[in-house]
N, C-alpha and C positions, 0 to 999 in steps of 0.2 A: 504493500500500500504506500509505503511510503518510499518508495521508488516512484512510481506510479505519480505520483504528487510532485515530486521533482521534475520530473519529466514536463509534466503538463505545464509547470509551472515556467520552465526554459520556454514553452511553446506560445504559451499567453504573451510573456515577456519581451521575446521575440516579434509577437506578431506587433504591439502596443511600441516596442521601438523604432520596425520599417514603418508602420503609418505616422507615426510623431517626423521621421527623418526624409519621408519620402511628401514632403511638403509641398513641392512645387509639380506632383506627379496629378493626374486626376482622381477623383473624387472615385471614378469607379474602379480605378487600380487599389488604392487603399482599401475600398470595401471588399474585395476579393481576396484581399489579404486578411484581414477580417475575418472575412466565412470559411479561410482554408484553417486559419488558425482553432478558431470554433471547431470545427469539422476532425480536427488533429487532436482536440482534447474528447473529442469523444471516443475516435476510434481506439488510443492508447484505453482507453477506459472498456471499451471492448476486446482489443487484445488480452487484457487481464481477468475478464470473467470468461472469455474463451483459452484458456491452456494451450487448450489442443492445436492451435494456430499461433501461440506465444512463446516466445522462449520462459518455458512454464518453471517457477521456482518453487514450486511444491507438488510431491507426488502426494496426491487424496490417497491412494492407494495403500500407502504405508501411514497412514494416520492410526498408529493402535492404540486404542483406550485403554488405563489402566486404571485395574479397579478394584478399589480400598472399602469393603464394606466397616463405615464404623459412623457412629452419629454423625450427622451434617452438621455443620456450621457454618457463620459466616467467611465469606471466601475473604484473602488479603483485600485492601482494598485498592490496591494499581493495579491486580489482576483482574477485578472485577470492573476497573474504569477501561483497561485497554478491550474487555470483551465486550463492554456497551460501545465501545465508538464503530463499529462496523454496522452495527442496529440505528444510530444514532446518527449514519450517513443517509441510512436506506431512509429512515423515516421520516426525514429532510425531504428527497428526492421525490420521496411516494406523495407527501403534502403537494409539493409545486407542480408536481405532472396534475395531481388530480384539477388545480387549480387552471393548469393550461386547459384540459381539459373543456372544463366548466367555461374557460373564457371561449372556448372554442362551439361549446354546445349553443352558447350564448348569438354567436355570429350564423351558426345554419339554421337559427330562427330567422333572422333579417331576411338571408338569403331564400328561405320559403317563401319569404314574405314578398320577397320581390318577383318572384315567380322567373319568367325569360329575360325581365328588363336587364339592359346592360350598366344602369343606375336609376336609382329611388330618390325620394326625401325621405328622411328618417330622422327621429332627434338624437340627433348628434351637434355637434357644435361647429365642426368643420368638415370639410371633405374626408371621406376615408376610403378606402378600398378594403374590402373583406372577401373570407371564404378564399378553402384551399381547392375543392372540387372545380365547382366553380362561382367565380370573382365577382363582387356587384359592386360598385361602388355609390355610396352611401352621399348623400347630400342633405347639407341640414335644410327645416323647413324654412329659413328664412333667406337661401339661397334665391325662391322664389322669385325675389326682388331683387337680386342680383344684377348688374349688366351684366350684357355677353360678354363683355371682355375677362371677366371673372372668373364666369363659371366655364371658360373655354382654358384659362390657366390651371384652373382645378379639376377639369376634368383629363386636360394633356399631364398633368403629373401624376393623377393617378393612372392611369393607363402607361405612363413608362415603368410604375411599381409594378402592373401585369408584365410588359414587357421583358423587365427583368427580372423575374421569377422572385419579386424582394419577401412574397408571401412566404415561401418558402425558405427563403433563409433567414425571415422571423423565426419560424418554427425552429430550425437549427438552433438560433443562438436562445429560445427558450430549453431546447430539451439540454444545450450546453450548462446553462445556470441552474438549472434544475439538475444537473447531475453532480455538480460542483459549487452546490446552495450557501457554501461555505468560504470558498474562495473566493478573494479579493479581485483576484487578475481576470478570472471569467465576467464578471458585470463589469467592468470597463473595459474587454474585448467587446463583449454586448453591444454597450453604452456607444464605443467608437464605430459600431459597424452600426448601426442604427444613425448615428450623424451624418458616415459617407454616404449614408443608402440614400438619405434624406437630399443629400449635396446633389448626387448623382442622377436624381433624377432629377433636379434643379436645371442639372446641366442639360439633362434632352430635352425641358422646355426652349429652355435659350435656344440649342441646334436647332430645334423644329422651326424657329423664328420669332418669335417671341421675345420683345423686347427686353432687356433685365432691368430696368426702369420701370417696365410698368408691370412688368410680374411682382416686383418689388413691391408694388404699391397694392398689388392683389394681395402679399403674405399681409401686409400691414392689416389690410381690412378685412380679411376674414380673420386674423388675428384681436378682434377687436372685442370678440365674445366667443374667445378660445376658451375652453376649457378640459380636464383631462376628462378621455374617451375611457371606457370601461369595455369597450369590445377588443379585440384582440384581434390586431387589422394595421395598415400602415396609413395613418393621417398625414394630411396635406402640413398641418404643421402641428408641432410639440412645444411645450414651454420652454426646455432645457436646449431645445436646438436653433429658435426662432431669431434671437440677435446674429450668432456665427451665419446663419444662412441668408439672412438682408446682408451684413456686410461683403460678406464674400460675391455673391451677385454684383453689386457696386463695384468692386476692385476689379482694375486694370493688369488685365494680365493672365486672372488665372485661367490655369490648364481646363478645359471641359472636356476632352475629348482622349480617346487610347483604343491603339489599333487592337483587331481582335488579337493578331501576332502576339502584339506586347503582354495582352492581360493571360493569353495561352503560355506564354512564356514563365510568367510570374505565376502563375498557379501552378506549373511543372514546377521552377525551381522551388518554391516554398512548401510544396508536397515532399520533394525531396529532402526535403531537411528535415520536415518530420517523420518520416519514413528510417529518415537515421537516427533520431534521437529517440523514436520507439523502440531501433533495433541493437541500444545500447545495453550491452549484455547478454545480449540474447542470439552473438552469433553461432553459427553452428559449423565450428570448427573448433579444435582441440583447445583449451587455455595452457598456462604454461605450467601446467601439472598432468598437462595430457588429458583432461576432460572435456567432455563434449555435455552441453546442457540440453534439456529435452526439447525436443520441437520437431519440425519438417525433417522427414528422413530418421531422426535420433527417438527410437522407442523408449520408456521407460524402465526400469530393473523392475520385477515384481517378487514380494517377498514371500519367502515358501518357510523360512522357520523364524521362532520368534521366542524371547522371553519376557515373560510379564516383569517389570518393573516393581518392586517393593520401596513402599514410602518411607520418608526418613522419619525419624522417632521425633526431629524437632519440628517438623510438618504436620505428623501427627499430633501433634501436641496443639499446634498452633491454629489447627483445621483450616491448613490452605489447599486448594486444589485451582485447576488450570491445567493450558497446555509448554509445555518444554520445548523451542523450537531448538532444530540440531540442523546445521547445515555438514555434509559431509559426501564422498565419494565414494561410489558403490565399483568397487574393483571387478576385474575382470574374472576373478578369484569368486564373486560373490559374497566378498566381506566389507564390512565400511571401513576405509580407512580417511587420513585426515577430518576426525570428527570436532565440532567446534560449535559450542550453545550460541545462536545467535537471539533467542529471545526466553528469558532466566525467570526462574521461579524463587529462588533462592531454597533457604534453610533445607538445605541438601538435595533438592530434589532433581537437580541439574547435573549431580554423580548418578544420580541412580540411573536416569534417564540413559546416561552415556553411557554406563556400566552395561545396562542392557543389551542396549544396540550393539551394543561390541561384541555379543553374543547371536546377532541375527544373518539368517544367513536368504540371500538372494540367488535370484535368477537376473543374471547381467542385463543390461541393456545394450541396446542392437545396433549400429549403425553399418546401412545396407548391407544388413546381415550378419555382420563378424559383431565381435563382443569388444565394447569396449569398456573405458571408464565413464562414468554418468554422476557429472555432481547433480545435487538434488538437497531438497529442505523437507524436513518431516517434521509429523509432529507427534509428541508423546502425551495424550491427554491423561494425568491424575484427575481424579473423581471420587467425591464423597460421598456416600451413599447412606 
């Protein structure tokens, strides 16, 4: 996990420094950098509950419970904080998905409601674009009275939001902060790819033709009885983005535009680096102990003998239980060698753990057939019963 966390956290940081540096680039180059980064903290987060596709650090397989029938007690309690935080991520996660959810249940009501139209009035306060199937964009009732020059601003910006699939990579950067509900770096990846999206389709008004002067003057005044939208959708404008986006329209000079080349380009190369910084440790070739780690091509050892671990008398005493991680290499022999507790229980239960294993014997692991060595992480569950 906390590998896993570092990783992501190189990839947020990363992404949050080419958009801060890539200044004078356009608006839809940064946001593409944006959704690759989002996109790369998910997948790392999928290669880790998929193994089987991961340079995998723990065999399930060799997980053996050991078990102490004697009163139960209260367990240590860092033992008992480190096995709530993996419950205490999900229950994070499961809150905000249900919550996208709901915003989402929320939007294919409008969308019934609109039946074929390509946009409605609805109360809302500004233009928005909704629905993932498919898209209506929403117009408040008081649009009614709008000039045309208005509502042909606000309807060309939301239709560049169709254009470029921005509904969608709302969705991304919700399922990204909902997986990482905790982390700093993912809502202001969010937060910044949500401003470019915003810029970016700024810019296909201006290309279509559209003066920046008087689109300018269209953000002002639908801006005039903005308020926050509760649908789950991309509005014509935001509180948090609405000054940077009148400015930057006014200024001389900037970039609006990037060839398809370029943005293909920059989504290869930044795919590529997270591609490498997922596959940090997880190559599959030998280390310099001669071990290969489990993954494509590399099977895992499966254990065929075993001895149950006995508790220490001060463990006992103390009624702790938990699991004892051991990182260590399953020889071609079938025996563990270089064994080493990488996550401690203490008051002896980190000899016993070891004592054991050094007593267990395998069936090697494979690579394209022949046996080699297999580093791997187990774990020794003590249990009170």
């Amino acid at each position: 996990m906390i590998l896993l966390l570092l990783k992501v956290s190189v990839v947020l940081a990363l992404t949050l420094a080419l958009t801060t540096t890539l200044r004078r680039a356009s608006a839809a180059l940064r946001h593409l950098i944006c959704v690759c980064g989002l996109a790369g903290a998910l997948i790392l987060l999928v290669t880790l509950i998929a193994p089987s596709t991961s340079a995998a650090f723990r065999i399930n397989a060799l997980s053996v419970p050991a078990t102490v029938r004697i009163a139960r007690g209260a367990p240590a309690l860092a033992a008992s904080v480190l096995r709530a935080l993996p419950w205490l991520w999900l229950a994070g996660t499961v809150l905000l998905l249900a919550r996208i959810a709901l915003g989402y249940w929320r939007v294919a009501q409008y969308v019934r409601d609109a039946g074929r139209a390509e946009s409605m009035y609805a109360d809302v306060s500004v233009p928005v674009v909704v629905g993932l199937k498919r898209a209506v964009i929403l117009l408040p009732y008081s649009a009614a009275a709008w000039p045309a020059e208005r509502i042909d601003a606000a309807l060309r910006h939301e239709r560049a939001h169709l254009r470029r699939g921005d509904l969608w990579t709302l969705l991304l950067s919700h399922m990204a902060c909902a997986a990482y509900w905790f982390h700093p770096l993912v809502w202001m990846a969010a937060a910044r790819m949500r401003l470019e999206q915003e810029q970016a389709c700024d810019d296909a008004v201006v290309l279509s033709g559209f003066e920046p002067a008087s689109y300018a003057e269209a953000l002002l005044a639908a801006a005039q009885n903005l308020t926050t939208t509760r649908l789950t959708g991309c509005p014509m404008i935001t509180p948090k983005t609405f000054r940077n986006r009148v400015a930057r329209l006014l200024a001389n000079g900037v970039p609006r535009v990037s060839s398809s080349t370029a943005l293909r380009r920059a989504a290869i190369v930044f795919a590529g680096a997270v591609i490498a910084i997922g596959l940090l440790n997880g190559k599959q070739s030998a280390d310099q102990d001669g071990a290969y780690r489990m993954g494509p091509g590399v099977s895992s050892p499966r254990l065929v003998y075993k001895v149950e671990p006995s508790y220490s008398d001060e463990a006992r005493a103390a009624k702790l239980d938990g699991p004892v991680r051991i990182s260590l290499i399953v020889g071609t022999d079938g025996l563990a060698h270089d064994i080493n507790v990488v996550r401690s229980l203490g008051m002896g239960l980190d000899e016993k753990a070891v004592e054991a294993v050094q007593k267990w014997r395998f069936q090697p692991g494979t690579k394209d057939g022949q046996p080699v060595r297999v580093r791997a992480i187990i774990e020794v569950n003590f249990k009170l019963l």
